[in-house]
N, CA, C and O of each residue as an XYZ file, in Angstrom:
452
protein
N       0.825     -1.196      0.000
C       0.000      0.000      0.000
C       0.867      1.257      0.000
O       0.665      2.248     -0.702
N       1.885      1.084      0.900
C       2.757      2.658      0.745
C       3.237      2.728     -0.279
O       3.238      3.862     -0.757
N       4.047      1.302     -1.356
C       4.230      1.758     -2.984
C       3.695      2.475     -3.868
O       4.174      3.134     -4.791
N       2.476      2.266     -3.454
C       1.200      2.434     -4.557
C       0.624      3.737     -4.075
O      -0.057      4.227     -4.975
N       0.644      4.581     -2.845
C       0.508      5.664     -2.028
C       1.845      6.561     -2.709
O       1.620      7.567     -3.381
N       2.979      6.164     -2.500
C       3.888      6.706     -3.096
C       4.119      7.134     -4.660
O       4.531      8.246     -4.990
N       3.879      6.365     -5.326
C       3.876      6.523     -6.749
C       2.673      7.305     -7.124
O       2.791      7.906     -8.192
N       1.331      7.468     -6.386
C       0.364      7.875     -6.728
C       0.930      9.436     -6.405
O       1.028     10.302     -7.275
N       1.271      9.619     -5.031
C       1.638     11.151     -4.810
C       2.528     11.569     -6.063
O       2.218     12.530     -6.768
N       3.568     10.846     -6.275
C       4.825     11.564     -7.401
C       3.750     11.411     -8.790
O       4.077     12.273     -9.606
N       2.811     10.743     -9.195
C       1.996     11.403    -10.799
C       1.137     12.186    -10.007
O       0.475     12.787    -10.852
N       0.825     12.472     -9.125
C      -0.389     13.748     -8.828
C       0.640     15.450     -9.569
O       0.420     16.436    -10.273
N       1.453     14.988     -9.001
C       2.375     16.460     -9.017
C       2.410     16.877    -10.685
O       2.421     18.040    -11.087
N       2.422     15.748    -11.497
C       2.518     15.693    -12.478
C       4.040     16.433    -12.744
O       3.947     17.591    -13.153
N       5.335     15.943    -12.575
C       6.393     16.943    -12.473
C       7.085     16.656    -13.930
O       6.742     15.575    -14.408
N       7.806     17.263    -14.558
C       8.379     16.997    -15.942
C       9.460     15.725    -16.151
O      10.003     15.429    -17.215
N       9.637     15.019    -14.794
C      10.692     14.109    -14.671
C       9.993     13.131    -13.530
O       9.509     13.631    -12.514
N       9.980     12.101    -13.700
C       8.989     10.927    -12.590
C      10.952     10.437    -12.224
O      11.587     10.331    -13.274
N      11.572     10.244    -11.264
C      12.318      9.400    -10.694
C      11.884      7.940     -9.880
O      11.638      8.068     -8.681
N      11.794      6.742    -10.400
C      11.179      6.109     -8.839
C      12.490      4.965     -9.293
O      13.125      4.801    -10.334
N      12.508      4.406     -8.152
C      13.536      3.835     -7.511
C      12.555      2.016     -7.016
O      11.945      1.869     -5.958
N      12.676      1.033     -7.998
C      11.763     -0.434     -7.463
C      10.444      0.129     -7.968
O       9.694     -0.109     -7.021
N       9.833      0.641     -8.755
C       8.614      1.118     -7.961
C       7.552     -0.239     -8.481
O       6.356     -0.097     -8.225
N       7.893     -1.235     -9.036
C       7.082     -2.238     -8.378
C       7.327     -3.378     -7.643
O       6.902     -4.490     -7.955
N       8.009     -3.128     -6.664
C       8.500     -4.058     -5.504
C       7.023     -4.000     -4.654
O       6.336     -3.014     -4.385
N       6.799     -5.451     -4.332
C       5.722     -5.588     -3.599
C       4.158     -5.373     -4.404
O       3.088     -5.576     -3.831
N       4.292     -4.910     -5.880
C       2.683     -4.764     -6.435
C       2.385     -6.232     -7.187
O       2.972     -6.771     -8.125
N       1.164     -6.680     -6.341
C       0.626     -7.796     -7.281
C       0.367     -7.448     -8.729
O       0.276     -6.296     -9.154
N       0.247     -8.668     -9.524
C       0.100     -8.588    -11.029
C      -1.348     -7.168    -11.662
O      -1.430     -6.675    -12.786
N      -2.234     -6.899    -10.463
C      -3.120     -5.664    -11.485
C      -2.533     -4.567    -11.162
O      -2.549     -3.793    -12.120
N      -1.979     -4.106    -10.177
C      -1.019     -2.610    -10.274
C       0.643     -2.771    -10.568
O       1.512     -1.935    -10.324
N       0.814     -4.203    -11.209
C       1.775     -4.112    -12.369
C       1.489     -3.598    -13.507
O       2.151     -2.757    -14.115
N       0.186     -4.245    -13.925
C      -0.366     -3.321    -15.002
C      -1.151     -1.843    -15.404
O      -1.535     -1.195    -16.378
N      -1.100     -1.816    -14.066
C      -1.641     -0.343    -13.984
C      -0.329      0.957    -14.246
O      -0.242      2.008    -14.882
N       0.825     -0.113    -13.059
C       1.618      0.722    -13.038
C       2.535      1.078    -14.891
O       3.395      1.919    -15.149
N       1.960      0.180    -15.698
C       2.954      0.366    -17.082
C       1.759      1.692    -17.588
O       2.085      2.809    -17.988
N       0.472      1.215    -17.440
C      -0.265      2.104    -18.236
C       0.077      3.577    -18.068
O       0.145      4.520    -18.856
N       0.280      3.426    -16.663
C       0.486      5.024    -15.837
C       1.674      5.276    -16.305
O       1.608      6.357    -16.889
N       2.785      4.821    -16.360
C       4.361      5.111    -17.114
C       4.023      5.620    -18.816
O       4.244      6.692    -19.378
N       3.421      4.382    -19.294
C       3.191      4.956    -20.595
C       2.510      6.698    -20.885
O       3.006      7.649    -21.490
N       1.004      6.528    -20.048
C       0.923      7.645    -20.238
C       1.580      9.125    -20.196
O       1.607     10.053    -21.004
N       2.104      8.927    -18.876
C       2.898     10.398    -18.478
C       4.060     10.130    -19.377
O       4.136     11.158    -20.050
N       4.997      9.326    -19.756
C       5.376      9.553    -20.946
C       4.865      9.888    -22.408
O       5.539     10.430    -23.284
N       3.691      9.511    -22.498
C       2.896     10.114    -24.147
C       2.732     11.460    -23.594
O       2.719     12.400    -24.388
N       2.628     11.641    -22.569
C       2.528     13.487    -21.983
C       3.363     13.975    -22.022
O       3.022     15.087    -21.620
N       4.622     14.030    -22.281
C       5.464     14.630    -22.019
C       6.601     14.774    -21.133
O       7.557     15.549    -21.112
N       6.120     13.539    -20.206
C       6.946     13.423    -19.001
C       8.048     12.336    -19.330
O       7.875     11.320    -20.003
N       9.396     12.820    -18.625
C      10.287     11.797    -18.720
C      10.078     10.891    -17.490
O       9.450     11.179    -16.471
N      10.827      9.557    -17.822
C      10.070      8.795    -16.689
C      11.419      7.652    -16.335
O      11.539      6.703    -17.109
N      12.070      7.736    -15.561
C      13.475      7.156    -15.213
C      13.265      6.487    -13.800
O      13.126      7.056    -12.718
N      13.277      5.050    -14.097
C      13.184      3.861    -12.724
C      14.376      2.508    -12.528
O      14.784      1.669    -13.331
N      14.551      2.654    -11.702
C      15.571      1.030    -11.558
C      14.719     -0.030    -11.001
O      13.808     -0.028    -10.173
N      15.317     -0.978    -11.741
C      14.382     -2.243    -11.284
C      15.749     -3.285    -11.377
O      16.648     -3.091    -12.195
N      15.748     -4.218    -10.574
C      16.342     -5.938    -10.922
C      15.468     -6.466    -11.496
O      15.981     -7.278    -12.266
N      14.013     -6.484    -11.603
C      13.201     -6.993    -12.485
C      13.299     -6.915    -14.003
O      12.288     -6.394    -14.474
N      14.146     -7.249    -14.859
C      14.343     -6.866    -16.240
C      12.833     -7.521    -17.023
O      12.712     -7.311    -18.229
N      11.961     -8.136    -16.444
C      10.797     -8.126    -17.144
C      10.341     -6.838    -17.253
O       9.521     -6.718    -18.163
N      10.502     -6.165    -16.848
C       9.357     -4.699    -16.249
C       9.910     -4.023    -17.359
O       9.385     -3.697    -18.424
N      11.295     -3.837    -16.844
C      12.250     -3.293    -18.336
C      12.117     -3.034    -19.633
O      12.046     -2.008    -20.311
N      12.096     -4.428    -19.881
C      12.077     -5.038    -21.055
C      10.441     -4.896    -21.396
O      10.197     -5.201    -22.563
N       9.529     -4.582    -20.780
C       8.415     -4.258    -21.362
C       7.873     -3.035    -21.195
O       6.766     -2.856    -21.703
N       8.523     -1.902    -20.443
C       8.264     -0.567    -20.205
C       9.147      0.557    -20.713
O       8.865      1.687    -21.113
N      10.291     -0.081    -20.581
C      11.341      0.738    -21.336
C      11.702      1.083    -22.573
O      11.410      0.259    -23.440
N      12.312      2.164    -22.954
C      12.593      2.296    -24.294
C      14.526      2.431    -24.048
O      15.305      1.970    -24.882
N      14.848      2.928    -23.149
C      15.891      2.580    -23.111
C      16.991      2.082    -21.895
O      16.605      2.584    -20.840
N      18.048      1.385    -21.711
C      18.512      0.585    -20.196
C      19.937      1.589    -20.409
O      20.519      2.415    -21.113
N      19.949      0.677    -19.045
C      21.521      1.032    -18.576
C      21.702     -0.085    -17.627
O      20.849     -0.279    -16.761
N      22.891     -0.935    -17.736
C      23.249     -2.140    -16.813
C      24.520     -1.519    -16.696
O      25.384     -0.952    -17.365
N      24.151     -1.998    -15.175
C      26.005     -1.958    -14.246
C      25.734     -3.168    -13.684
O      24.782     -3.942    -13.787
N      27.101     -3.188    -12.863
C      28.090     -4.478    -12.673
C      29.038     -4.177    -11.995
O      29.707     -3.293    -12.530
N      29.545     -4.627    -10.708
C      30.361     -4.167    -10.001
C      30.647     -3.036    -10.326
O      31.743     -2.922    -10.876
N      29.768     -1.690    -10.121
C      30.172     -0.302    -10.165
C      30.474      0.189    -11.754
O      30.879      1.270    -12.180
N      30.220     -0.677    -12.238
C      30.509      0.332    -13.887
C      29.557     -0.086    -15.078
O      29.285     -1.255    -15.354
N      29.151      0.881    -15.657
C      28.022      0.732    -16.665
C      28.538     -0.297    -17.815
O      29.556     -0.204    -18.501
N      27.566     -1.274    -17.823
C      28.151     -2.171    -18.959
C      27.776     -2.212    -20.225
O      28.401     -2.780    -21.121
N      26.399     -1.412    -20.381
C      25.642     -1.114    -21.260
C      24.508      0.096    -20.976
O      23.841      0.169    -19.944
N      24.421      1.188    -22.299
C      23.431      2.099    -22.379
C      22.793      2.238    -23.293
O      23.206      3.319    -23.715
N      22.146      1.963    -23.858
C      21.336      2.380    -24.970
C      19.525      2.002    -25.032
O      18.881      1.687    -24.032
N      19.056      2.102    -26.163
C      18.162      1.105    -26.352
C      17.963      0.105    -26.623
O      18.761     -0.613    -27.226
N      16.351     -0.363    -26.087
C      16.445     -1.826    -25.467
C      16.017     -2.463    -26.898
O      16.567     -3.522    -27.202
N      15.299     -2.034    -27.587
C      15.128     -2.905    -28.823
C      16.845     -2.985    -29.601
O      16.929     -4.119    -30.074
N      17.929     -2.343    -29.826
C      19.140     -2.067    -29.684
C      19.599     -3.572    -28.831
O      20.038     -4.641    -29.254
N      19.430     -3.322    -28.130
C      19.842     -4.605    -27.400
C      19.255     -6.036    -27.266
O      19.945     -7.021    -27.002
N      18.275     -6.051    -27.417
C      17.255     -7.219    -27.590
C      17.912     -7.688    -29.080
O      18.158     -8.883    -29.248
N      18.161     -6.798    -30.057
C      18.657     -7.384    -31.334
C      20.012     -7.865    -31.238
O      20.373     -9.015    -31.486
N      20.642     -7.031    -30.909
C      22.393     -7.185    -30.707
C      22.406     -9.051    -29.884
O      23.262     -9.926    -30.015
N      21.316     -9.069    -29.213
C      21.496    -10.267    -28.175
C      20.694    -11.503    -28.344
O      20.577    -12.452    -27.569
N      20.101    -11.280    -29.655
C      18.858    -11.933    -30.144
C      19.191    -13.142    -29.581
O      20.342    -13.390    -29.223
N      17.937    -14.201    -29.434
C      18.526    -15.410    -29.028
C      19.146    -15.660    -27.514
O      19.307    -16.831    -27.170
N      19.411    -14.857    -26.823
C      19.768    -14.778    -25.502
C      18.839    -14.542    -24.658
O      19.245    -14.118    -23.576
N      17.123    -14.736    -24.832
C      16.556    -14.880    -23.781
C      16.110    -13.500    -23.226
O      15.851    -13.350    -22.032
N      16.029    -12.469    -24.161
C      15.622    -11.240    -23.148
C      16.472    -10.072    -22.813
O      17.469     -9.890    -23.512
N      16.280     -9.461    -22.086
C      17.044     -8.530    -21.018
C      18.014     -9.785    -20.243
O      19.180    -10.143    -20.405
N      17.091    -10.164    -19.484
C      18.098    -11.582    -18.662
C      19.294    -12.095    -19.451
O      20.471    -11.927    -19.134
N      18.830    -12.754    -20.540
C      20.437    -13.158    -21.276
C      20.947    -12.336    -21.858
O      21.494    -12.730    -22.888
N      21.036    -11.079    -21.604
C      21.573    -10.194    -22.517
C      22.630     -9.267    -21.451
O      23.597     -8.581    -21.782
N      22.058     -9.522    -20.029
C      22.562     -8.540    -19.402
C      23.447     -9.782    -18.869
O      24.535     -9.492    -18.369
N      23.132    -10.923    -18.923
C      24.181    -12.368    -18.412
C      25.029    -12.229    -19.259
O      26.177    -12.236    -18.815
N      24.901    -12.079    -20.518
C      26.262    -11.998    -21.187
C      27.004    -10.697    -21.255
O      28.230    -10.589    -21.238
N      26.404    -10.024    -21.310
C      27.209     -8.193    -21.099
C      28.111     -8.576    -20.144
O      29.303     -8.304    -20.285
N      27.408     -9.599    -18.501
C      28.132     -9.370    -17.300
C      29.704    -10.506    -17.483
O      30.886    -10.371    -17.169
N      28.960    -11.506    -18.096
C      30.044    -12.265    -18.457
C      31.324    -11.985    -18.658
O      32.278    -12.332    -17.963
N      31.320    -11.076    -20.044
C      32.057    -10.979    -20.633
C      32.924     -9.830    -19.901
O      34.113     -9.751    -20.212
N      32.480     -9.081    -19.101
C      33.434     -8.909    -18.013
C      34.375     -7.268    -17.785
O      35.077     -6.816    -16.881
N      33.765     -6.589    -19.595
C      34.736     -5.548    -19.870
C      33.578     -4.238    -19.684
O      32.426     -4.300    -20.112
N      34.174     -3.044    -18.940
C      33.321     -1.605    -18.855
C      32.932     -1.703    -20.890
O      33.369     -2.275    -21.889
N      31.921     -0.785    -20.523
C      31.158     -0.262    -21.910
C      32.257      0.155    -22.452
O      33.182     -0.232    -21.737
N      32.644      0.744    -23.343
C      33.322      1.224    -24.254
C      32.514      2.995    -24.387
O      31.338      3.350    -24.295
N      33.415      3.538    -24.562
C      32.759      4.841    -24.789
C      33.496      5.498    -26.168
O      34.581      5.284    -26.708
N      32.444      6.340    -26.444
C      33.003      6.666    -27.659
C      33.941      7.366    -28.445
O      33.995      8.535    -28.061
N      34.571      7.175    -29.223
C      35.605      7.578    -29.721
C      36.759      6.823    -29.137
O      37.894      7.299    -29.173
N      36.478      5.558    -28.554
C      37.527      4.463    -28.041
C      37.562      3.292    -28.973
O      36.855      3.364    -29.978
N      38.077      2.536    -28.833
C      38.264      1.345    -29.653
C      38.831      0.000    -28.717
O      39.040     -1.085    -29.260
């Protein structure tokens, strides 16, 4: 109840940037789905909408774009359809971020090689 109290106060405000942090830790499966509708929308509004989850289902079906770390360093940023392709065959977000972690090396940034 305080998740769902909480997240409700931060879209009342309607603010140009939603931050939440888990925000479906603890919601049974209908304010999982409530909670995407509500993301989607305030994003078709205009709102940016930036959350961490360990749940890469949520991710992988709410997101348009990730960022995975790994012992302290980003292993990947971009978008997730971007990555879902790059990883095709790996099962998801899950095998995608298993092999990013695998393989063991920081992201690469650009203009590096």
């Amino acid at each position: 109840m305080r998740q769902r109290l909480l997240f409700a106060q931060a879209m009342l405000a309607t603010p140009a940037l939603l931050l939440l942090d888990e925000p479906t830790n603890g919601l049974d499966p209908y304010w999982m789905e409530a909670f995407g509708k509500l993301i989607r929308k305030a994003a078709g509004g205009g709102q940016a909408v930036v959350f961490s989850t360990h749940q890469l289902n949520i991710a992988e079906s709410y997101a348009d774009s990730a960022l995975f770390m790994a012992s302290g360093y980003v292993r990947y940023s971009g978008k997730v359809d971007t990555l879902k392709e790059q990883y095709r065959g790996a099962g998801g977000l899950y095998g995608a971020f298993d092999r990013i972690v695998a393989s063991g090396a920081p992201m690469e940034r650009e203009g590096e090689s």
